[in-house]
C-alpha positions as CSV (number, residue, x, y, z in Angstrom):
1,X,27.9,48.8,277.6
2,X,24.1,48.7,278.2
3,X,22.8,47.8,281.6
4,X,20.7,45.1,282.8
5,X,17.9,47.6,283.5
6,X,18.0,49.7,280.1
7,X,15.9,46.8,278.4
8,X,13.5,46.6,281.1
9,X,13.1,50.1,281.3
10,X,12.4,50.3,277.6
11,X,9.7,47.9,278.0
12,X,8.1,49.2,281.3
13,X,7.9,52.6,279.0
14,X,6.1,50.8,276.3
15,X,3.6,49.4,278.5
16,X,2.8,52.7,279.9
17,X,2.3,53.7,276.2
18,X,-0.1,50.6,276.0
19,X,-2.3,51.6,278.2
20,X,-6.1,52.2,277.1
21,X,-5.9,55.8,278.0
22,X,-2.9,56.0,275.4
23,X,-3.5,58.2,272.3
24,X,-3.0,55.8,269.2
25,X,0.2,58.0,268.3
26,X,1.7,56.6,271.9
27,X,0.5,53.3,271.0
28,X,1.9,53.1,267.6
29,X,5.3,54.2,268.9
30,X,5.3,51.4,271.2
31,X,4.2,48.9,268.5
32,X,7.0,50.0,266.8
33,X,9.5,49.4,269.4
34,X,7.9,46.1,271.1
35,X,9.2,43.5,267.9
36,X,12.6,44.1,269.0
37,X,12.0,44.5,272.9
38,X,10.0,40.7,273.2
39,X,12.8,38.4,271.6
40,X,14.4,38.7,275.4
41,X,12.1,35.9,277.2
42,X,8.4,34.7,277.8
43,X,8.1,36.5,280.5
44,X,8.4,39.6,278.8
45,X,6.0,38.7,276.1
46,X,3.1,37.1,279.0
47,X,3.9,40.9,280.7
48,X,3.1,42.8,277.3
49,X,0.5,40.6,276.3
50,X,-1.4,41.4,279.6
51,X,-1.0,44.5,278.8
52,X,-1.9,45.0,275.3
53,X,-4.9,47.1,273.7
54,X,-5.7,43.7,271.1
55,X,-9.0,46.4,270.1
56,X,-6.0,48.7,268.3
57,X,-4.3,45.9,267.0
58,X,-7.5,44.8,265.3
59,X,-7.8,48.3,263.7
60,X,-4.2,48.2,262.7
61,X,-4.8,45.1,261.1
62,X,-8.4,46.5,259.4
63,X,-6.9,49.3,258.2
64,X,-7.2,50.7,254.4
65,X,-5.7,52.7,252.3
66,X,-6.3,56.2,253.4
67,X,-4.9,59.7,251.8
68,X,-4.6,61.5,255.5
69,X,-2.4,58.5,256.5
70,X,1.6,58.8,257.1
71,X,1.9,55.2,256.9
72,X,1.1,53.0,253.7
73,X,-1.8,50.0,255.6
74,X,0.5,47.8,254.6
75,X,2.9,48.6,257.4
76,X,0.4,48.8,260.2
77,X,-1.0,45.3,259.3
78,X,2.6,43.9,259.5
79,X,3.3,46.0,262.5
80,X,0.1,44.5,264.3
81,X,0.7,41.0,262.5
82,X,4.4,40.7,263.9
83,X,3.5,41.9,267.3
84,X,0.4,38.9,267.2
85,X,3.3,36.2,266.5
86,X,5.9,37.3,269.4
87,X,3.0,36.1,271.3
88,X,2.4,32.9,269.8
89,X,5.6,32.0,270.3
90,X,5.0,31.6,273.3
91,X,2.5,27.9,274.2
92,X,1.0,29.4,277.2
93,X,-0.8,32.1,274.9
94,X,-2.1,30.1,272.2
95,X,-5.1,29.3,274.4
96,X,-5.6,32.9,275.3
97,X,-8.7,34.3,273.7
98,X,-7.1,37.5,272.9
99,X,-5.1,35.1,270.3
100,X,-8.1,33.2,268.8
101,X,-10.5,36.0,268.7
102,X,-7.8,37.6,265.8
103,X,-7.6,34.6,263.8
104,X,-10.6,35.8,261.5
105,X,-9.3,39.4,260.8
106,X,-5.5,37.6,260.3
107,X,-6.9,35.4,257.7
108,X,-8.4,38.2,256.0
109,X,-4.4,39.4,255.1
110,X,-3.6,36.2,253.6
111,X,-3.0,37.3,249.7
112,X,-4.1,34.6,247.7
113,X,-1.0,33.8,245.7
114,X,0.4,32.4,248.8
115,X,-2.7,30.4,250.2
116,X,-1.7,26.5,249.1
């Protein structure tokens, strides 16, 4: 059985990997690993979002197709799109600007045949 501390040490890794000083390899691991790690509590989430690089989620989210690339664009943007709504569900961060200052690159991945 897994102890009370495994989770938070999982997380305090990933912020470590968050940090601006981070290579974008250490980063994306992280990203990877965050969707699962922030449906404990809102705590968590305010912790990570404090300590997220929104710059490389924005270029995760503008990324395009590109031969030298291991992953299809397709799974960045959902990577950086999934980690953008842990936060919002939190109320507390809807106001943050970090949140708003996304909402024109998000509505750029919005694929016409689902827009009402």
């Amino acid at each position: 059985m897994a102890s009370e501390t495994e989770p938070q040490n999982e997380i305090t890794r990933c912020l470590d990997l968050l940090s601006p000083e981070s290579s974008d390899d250490a980063k994306f691991v992280a990203l990877m690993l965050l969707p699962r790690l922030l449906q404990q509590d809102q705590e968590t989430v305010k912790l990570v979002f404090g300590a997220m690089d929104f710059t490389f989620l924005e270029r995760l989210m503008r990324t395009s197709n590109s031969s030298d690339s291991e992953l299809p664009d397709n799974t960045l943007k959902t990577i950086a799109v999934n980690i953008i709504s842990c936060f919002c569900a939190v109320d507390e961060l809807l106001s943050k600007r970090q949140i708003h200052a996304r909402i024109p690159t998000l509505s750029t991945l919005l694929s016409p045949e689902y827009v009402i």
